[in-house]
PyMOL Python script that loads the backbone (N, CA, C, O; Angstrom):
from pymol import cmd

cmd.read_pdbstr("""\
ATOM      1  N   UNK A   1     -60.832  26.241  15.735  1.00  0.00           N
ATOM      2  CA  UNK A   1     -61.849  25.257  15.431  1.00  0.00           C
ATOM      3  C   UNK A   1     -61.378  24.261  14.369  1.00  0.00           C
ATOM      4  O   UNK A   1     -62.189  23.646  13.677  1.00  0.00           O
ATOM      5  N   UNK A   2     -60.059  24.112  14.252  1.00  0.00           N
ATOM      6  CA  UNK A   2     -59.705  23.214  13.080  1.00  0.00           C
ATOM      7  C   UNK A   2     -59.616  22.037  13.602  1.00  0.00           C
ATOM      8  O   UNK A   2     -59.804  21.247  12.676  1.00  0.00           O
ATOM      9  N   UNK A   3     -59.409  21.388  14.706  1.00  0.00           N
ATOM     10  CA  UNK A   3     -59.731  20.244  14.610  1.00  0.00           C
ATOM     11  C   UNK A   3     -61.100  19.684  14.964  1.00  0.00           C
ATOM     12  O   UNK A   3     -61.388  18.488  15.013  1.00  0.00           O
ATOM     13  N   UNK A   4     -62.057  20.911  15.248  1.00  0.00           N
ATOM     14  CA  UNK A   4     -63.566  20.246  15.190  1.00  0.00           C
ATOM     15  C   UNK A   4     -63.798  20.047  13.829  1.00  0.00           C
ATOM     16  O   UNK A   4     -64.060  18.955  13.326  1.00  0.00           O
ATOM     17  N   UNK A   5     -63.717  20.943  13.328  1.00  0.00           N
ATOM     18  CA  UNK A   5     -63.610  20.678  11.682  1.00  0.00           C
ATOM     19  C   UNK A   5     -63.165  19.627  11.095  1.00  0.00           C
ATOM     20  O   UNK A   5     -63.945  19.029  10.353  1.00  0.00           O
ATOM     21  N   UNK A   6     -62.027  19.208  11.239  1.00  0.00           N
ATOM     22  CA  UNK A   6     -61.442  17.950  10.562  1.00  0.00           C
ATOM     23  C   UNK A   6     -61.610  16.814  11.347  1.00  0.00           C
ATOM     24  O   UNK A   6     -60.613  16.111  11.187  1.00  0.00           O
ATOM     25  N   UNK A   7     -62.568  16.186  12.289  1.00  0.00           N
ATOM     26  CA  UNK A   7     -62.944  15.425  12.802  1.00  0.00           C
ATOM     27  C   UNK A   7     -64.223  15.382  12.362  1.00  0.00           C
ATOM     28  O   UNK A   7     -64.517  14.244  11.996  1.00  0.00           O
ATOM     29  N   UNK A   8     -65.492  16.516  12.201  1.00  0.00           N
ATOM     30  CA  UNK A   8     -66.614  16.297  11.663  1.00  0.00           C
ATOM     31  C   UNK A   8     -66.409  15.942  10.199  1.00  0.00           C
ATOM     32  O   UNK A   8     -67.205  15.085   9.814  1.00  0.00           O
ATOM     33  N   UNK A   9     -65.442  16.427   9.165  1.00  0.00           N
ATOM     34  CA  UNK A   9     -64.961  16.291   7.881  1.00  0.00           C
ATOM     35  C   UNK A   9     -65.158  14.854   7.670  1.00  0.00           C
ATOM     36  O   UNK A   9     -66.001  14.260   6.997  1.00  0.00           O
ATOM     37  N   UNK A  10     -63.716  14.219   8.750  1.00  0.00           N
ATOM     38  CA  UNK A  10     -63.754  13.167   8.425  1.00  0.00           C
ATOM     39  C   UNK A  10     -64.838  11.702   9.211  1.00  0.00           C
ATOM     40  O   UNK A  10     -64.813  10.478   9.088  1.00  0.00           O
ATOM     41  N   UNK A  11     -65.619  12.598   9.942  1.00  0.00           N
ATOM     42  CA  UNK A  11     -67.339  11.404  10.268  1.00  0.00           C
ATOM     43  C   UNK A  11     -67.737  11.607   9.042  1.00  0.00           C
ATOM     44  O   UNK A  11     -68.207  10.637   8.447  1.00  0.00           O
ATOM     45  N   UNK A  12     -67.650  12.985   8.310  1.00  0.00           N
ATOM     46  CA  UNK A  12     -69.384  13.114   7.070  1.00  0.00           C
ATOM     47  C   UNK A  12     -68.381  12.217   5.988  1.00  0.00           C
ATOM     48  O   UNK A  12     -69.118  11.387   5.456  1.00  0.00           O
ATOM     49  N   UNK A  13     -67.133  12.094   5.526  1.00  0.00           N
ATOM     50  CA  UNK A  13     -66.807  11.168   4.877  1.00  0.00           C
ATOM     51  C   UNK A  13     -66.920  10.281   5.276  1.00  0.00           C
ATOM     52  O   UNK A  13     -66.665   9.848   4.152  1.00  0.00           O
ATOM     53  N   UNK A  14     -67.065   9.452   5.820  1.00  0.00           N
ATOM     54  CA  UNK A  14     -67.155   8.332   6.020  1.00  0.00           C
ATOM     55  C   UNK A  14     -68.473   7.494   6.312  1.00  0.00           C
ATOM     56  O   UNK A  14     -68.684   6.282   6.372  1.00  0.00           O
ATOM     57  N   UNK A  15     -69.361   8.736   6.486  1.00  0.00           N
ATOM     58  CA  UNK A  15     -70.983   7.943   5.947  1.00  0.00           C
ATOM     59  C   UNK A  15     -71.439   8.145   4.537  1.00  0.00           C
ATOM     60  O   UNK A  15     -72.049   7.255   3.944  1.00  0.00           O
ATOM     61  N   UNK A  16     -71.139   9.366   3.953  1.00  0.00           N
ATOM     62  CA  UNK A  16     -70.620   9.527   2.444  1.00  0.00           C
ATOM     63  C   UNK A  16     -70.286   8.193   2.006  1.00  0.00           C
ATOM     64  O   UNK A  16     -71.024   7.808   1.100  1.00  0.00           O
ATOM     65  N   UNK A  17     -69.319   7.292   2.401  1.00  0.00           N
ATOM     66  CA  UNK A  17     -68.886   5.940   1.549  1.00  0.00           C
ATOM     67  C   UNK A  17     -70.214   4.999   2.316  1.00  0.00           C
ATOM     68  O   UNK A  17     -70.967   4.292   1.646  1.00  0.00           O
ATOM     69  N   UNK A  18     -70.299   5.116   3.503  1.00  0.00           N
ATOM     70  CA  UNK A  18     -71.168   3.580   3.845  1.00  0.00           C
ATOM     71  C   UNK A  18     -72.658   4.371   3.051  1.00  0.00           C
ATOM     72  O   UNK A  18     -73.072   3.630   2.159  1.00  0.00           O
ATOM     73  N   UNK A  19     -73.090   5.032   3.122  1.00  0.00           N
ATOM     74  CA  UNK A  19     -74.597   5.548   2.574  1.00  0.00           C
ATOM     75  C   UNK A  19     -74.926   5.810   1.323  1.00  0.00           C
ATOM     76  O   UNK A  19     -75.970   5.577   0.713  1.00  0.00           O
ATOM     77  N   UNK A  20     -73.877   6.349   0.975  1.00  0.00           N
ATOM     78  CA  UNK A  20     -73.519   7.232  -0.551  1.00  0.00           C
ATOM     79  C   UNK A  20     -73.003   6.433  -1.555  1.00  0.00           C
ATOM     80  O   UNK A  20     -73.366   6.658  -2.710  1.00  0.00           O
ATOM     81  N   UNK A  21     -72.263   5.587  -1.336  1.00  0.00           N
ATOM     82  CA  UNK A  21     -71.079   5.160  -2.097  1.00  0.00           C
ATOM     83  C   UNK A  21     -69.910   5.784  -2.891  1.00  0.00           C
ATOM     84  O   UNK A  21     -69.252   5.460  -3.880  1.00  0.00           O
ATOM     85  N   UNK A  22     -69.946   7.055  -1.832  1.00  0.00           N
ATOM     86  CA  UNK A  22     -68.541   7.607  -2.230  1.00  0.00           C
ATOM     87  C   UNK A  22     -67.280   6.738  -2.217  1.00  0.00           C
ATOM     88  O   UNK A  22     -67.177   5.705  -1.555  1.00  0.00           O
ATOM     89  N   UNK A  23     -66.298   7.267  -3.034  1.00  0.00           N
ATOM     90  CA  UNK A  23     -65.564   6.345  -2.534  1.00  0.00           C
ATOM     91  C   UNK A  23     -64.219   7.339  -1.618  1.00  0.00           C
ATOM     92  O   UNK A  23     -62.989   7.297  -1.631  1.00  0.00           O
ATOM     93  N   UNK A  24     -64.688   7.724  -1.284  1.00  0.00           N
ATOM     94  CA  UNK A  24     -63.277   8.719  -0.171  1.00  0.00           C
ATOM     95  C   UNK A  24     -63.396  10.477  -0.902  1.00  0.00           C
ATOM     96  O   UNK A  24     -63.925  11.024  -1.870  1.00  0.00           O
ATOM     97  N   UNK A  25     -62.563  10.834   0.237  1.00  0.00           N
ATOM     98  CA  UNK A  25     -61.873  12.096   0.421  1.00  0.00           C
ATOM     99  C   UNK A  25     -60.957  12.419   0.806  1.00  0.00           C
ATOM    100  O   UNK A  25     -60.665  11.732   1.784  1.00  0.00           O
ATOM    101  N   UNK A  26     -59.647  13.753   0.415  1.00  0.00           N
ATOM    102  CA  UNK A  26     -58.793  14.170   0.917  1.00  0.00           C
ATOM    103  C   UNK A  26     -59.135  15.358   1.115  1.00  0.00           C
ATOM    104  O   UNK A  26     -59.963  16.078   0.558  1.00  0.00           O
ATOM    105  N   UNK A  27     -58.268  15.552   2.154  1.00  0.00           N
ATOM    106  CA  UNK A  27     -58.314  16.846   2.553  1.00  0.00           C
ATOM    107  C   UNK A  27     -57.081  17.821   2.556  1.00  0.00           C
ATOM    108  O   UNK A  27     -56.132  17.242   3.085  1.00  0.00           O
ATOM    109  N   UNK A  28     -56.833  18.793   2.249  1.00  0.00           N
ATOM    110  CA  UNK A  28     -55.780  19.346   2.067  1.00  0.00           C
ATOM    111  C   UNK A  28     -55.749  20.457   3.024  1.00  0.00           C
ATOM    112  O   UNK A  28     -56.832  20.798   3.498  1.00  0.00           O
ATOM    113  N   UNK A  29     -54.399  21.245   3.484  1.00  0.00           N
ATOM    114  CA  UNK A  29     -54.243  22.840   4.345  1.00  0.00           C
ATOM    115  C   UNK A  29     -53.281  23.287   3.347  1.00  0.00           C
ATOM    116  O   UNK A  29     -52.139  22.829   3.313  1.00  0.00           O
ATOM    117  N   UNK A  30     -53.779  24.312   2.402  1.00  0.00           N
ATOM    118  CA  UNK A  30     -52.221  25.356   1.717  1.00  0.00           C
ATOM    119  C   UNK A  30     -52.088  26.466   2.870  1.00  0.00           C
ATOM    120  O   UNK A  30     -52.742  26.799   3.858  1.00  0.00           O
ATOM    121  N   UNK A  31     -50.861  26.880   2.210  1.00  0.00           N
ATOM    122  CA  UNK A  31     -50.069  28.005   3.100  1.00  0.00           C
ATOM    123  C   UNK A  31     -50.789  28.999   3.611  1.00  0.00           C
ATOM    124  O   UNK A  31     -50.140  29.538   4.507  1.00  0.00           O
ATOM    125  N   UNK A  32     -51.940  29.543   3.438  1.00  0.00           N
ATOM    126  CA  UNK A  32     -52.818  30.722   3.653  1.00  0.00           C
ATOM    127  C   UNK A  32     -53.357  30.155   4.995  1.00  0.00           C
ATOM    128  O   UNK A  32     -53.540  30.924   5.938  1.00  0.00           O
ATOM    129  N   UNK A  33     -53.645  28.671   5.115  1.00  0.00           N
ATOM    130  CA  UNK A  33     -54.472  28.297   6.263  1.00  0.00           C
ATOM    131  C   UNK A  33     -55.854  27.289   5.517  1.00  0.00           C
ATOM    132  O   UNK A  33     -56.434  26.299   5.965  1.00  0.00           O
ATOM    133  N   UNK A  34     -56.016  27.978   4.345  1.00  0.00           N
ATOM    134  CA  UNK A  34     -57.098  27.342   4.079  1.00  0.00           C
ATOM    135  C   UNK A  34     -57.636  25.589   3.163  1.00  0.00           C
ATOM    136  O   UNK A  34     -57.330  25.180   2.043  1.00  0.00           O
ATOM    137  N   UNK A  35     -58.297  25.105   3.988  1.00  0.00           N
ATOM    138  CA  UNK A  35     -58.722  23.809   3.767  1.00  0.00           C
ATOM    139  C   UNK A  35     -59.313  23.423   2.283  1.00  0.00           C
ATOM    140  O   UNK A  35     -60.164  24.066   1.667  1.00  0.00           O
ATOM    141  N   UNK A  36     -58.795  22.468   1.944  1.00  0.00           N
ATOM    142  CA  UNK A  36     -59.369  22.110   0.410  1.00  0.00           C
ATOM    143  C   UNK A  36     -59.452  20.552   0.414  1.00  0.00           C
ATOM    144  O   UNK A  36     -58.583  19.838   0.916  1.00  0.00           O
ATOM    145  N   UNK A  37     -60.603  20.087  -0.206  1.00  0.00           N
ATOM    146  CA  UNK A  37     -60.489  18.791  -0.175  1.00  0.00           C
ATOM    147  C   UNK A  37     -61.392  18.501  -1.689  1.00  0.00           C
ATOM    148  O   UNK A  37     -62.078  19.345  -2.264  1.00  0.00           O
ATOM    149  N   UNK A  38     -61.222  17.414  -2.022  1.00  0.00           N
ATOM    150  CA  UNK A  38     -61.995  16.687  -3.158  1.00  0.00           C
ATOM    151  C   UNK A  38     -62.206  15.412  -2.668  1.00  0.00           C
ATOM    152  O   UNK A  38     -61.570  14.928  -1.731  1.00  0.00           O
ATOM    153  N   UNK A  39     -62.968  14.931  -3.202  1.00  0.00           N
ATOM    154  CA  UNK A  39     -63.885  13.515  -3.299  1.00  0.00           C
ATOM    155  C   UNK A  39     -63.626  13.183  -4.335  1.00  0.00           C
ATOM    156  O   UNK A  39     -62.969  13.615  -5.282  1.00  0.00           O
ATOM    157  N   UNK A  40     -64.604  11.763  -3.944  1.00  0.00           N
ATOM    158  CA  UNK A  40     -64.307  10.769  -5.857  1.00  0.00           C
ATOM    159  C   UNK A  40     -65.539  10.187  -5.458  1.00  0.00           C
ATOM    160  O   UNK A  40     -65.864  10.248  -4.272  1.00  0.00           O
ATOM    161  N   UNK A  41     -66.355   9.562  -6.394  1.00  0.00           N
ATOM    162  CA  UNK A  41     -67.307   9.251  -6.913  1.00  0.00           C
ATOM    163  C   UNK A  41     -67.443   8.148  -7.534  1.00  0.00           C
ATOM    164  O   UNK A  41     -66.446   8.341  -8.231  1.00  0.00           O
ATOM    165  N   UNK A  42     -67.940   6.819  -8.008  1.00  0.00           N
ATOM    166  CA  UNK A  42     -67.919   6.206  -8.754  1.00  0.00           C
ATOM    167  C   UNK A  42     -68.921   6.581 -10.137  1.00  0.00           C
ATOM    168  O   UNK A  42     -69.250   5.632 -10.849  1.00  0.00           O
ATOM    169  N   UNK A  43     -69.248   7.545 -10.385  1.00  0.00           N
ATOM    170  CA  UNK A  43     -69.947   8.277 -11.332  1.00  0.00           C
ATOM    171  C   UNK A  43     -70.967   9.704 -11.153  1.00  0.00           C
ATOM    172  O   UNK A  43     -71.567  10.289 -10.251  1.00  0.00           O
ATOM    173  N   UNK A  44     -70.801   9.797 -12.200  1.00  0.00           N
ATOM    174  CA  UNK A  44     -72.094  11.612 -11.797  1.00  0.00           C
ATOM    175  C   UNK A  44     -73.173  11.562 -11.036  1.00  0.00           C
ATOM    176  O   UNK A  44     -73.475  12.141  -9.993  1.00  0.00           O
ATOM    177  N   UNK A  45     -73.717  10.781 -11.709  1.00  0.00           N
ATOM    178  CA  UNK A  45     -74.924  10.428 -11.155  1.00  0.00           C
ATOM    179  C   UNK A  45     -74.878  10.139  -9.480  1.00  0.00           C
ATOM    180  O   UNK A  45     -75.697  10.527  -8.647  1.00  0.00           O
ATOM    181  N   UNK A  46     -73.888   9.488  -9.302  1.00  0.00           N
ATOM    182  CA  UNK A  46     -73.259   8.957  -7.657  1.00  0.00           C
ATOM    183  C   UNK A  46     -73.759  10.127  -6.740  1.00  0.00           C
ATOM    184  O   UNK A  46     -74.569  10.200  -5.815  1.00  0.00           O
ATOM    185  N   UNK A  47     -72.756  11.206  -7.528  1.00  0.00           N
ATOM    186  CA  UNK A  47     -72.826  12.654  -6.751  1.00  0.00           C
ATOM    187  C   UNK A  47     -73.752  13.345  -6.535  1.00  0.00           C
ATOM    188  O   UNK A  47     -74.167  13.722  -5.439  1.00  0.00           O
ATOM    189  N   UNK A  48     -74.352  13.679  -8.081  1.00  0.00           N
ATOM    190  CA  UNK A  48     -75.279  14.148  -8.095  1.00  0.00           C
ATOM    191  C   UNK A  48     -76.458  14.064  -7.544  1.00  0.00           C
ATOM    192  O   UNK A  48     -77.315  14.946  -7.598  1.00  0.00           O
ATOM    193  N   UNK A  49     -76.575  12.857  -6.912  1.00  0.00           N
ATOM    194  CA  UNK A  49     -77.747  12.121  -5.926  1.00  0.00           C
ATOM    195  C   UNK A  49     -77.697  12.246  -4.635  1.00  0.00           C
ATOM    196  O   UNK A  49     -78.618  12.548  -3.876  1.00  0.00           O
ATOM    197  N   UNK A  50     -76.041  11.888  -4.266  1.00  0.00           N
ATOM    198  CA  UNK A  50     -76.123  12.033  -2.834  1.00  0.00           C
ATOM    199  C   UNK A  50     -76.821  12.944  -1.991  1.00  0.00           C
ATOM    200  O   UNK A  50     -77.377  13.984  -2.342  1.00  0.00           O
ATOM    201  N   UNK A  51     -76.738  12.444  -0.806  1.00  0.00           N
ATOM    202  CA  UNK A  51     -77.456  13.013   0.211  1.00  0.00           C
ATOM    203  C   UNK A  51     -78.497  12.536   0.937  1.00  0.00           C
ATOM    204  O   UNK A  51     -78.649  12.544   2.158  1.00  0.00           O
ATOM    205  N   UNK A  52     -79.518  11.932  -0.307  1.00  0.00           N
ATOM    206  CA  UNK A  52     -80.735  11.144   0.102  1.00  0.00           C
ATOM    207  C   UNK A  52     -80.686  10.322   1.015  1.00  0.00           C
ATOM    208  O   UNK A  52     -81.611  10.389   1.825  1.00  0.00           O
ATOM    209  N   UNK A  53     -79.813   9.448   1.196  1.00  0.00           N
ATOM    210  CA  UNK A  53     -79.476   8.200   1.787  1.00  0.00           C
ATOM    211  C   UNK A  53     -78.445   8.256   3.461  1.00  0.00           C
ATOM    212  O   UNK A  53     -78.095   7.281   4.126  1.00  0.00           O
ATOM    213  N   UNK A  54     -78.235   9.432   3.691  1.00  0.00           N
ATOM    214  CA  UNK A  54     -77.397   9.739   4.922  1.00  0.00           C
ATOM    215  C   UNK A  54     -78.283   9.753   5.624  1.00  0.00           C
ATOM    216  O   UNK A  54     -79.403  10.097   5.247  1.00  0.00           O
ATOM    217  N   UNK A  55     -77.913   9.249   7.255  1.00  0.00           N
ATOM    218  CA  UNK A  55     -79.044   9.191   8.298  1.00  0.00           C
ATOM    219  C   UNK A  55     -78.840  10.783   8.929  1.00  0.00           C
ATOM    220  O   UNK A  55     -78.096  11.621   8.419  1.00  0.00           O
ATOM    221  N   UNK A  56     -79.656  10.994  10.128  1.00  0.00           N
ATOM    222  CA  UNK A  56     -79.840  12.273  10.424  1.00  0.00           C
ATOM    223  C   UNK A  56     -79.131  12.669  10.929  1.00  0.00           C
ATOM    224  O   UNK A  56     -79.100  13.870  11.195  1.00  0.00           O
ATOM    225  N   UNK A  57     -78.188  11.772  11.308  1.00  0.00           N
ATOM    226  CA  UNK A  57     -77.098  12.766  12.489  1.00  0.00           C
ATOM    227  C   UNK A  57     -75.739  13.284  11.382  1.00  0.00           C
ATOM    228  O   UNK A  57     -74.635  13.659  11.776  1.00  0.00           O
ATOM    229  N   UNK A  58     -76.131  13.193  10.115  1.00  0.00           N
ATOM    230  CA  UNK A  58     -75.151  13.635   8.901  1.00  0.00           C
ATOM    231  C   UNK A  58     -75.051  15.343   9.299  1.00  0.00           C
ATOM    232  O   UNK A  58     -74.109  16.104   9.523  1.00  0.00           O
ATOM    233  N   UNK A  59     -76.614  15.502   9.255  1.00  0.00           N
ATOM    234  CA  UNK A  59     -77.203  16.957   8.944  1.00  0.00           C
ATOM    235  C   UNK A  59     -76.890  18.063  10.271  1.00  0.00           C
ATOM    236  O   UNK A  59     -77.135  19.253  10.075  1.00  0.00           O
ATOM    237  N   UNK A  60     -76.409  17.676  11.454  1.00  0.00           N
ATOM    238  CA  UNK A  60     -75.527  18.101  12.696  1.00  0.00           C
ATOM    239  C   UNK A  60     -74.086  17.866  11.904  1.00  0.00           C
ATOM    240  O   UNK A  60     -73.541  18.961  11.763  1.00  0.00           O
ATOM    241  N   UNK A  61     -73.440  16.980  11.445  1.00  0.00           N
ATOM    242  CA  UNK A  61     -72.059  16.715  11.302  1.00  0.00           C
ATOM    243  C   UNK A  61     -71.436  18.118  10.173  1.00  0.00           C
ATOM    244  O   UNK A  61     -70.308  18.589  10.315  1.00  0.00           O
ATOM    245  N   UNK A  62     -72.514  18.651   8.996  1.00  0.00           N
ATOM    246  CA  UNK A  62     -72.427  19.114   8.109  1.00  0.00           C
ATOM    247  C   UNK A  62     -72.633  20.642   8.804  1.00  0.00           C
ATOM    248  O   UNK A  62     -72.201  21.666   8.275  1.00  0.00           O
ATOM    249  N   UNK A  63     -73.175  20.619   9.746  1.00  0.00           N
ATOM    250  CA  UNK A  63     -73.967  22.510  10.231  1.00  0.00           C
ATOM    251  C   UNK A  63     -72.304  22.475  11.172  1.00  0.00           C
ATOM    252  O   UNK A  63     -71.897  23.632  11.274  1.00  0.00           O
ATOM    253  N   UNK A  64     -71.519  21.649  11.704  1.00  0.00           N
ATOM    254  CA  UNK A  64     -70.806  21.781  12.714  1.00  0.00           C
ATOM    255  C   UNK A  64     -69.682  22.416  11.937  1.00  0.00           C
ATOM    256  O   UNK A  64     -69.040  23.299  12.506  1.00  0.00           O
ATOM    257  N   UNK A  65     -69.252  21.946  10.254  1.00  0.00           N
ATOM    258  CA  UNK A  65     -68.294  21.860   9.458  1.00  0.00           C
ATOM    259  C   UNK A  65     -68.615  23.631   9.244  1.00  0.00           C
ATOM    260  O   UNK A  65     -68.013  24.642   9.605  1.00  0.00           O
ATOM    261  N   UNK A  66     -69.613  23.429   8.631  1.00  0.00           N
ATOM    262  CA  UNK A  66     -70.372  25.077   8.238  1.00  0.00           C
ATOM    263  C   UNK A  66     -69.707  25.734   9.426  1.00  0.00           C
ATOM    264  O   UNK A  66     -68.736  26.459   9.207  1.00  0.00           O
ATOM    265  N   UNK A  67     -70.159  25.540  10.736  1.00  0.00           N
ATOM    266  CA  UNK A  67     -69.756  26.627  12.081  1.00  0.00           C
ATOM    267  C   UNK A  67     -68.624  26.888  12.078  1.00  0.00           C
ATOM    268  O   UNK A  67     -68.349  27.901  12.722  1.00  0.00           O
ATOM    269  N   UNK A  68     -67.424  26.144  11.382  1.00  0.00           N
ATOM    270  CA  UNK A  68     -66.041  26.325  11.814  1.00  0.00           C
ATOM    271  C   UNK A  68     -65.603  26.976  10.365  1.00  0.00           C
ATOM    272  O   UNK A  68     -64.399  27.225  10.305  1.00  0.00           O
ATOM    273  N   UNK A  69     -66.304  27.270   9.282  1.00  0.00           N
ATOM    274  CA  UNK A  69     -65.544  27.860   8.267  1.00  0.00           C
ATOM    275  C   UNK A  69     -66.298  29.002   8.050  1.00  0.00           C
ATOM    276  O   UNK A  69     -67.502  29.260   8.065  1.00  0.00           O
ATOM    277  N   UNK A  70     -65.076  29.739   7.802  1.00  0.00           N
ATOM    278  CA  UNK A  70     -65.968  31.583   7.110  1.00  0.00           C
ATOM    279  C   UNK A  70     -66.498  31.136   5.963  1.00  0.00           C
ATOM    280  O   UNK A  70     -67.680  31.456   6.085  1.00  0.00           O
ATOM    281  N   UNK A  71     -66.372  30.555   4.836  1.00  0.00           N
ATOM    282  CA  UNK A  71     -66.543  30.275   3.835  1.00  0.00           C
ATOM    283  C   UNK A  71     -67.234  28.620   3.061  1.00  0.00           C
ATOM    284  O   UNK A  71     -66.842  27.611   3.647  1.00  0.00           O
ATOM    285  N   UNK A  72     -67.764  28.492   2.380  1.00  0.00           N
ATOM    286  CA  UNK A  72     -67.287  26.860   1.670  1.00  0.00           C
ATOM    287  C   UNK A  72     -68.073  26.911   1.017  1.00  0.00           C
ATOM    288  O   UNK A  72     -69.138  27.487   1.239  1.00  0.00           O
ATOM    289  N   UNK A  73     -67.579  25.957  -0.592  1.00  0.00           N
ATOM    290  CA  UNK A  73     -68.097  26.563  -2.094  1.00  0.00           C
ATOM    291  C   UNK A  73     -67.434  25.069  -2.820  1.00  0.00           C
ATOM    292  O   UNK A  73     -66.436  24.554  -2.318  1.00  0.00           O
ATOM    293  N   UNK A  74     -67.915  24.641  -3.683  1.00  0.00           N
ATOM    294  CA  UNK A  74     -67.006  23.889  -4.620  1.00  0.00           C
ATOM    295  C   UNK A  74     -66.524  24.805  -5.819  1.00  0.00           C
ATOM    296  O   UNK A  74     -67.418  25.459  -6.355  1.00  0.00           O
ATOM    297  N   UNK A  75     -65.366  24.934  -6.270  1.00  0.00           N
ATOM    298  CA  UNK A  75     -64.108  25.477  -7.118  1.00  0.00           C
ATOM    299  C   UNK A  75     -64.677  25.084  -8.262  1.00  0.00           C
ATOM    300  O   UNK A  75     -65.013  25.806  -9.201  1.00  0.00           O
ATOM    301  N   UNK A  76     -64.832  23.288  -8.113  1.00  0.00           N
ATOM    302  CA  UNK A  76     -64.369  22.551  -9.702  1.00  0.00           C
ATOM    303  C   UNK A  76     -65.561  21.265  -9.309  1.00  0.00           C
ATOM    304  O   UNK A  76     -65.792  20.662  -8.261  1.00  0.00           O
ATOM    305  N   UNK A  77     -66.112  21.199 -10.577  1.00  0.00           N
ATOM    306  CA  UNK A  77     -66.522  19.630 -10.823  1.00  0.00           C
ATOM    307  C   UNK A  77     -65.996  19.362 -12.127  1.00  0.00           C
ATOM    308  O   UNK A  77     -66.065  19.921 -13.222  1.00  0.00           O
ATOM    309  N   UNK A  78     -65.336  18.120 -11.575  1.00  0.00           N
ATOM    310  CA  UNK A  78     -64.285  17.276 -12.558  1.00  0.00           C
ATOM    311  C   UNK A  78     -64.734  15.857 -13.164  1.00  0.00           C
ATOM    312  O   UNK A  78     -65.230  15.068 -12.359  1.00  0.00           O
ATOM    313  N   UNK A  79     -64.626  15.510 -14.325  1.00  0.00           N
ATOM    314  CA  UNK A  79     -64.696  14.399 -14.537  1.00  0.00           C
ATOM    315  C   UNK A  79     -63.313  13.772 -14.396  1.00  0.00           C
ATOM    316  O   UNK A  79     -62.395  14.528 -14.713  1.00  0.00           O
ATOM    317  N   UNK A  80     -62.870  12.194 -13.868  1.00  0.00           N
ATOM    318  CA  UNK A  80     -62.090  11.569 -14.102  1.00  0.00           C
ATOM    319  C   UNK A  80     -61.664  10.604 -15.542  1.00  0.00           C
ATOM    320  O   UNK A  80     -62.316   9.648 -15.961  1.00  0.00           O
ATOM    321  N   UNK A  81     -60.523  11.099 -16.076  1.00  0.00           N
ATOM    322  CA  UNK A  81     -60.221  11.154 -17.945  1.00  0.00           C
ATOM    323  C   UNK A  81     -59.428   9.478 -17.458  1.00  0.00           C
ATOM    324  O   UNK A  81     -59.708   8.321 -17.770  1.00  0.00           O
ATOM    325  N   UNK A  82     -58.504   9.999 -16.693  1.00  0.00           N
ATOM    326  CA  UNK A  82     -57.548   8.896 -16.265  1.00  0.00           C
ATOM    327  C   UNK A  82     -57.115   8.891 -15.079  1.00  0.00           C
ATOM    328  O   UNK A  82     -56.533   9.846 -14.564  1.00  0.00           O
ATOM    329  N   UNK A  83     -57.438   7.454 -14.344  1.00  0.00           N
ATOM    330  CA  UNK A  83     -56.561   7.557 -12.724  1.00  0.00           C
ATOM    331  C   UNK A  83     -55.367   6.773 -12.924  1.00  0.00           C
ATOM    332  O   UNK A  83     -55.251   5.900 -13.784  1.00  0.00           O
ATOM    333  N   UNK A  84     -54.463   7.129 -12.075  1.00  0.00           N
ATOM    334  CA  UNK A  84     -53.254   6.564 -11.842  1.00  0.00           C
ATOM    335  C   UNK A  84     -53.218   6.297 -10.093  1.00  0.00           C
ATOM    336  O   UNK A  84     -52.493   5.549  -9.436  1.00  0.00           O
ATOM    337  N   UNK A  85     -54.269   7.197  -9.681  1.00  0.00           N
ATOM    338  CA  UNK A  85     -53.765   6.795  -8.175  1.00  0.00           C
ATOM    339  C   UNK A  85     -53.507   5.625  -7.775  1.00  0.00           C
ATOM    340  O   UNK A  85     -53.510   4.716  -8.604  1.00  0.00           O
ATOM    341  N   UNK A  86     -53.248   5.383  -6.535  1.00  0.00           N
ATOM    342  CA  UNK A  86     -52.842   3.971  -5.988  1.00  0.00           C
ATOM    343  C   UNK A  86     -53.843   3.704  -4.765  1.00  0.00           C
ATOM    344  O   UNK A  86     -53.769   2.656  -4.124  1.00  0.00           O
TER     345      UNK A  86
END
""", "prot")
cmd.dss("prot")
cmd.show_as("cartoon", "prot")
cmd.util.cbc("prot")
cmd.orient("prot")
């Protein structure tokens, strides 16, 4: 089911930025198999809000992600000190 997964991943990101104003996600696979990704935000508040604003077919995109993982949890909430990305 990993690429239903990483196809619904990357629809719910991408209404995340048009709805949310996220500003993106990566997604990562380490050696075990298992998927890790982080987001960015243009502030706490950003995050902390989301959701409200996604239309309904988010809430299928998100149960489909759920169906394909044994697991899913956030690790870390991070503030950004300094970016360098590009």
């Amino acid at each position: 089911m990993e690429e239903t997964f990483i196809q619904a991943w990357k629809s719910l990101t991408e209404l995340i930025a048009q709805y949310e104003g996220g500003l993106g996600s990566r997604l990562h696979k380490n050696q075990r198999g298992e998927f890790i990704a982080y987001a960015q935000w243009p502030n706490r508040a950003a995050w902390e809000n989301s959701g409200v604003n996604l239309p309904h077919q988010s809430q299928s995109i998100r149960q489909t992600m759920r169906d394909c993982c044994y697991e899913v949890n956030t690790q870390h909430e991070l503030d950004v000190v300094t970016n360098l990305l590009i």
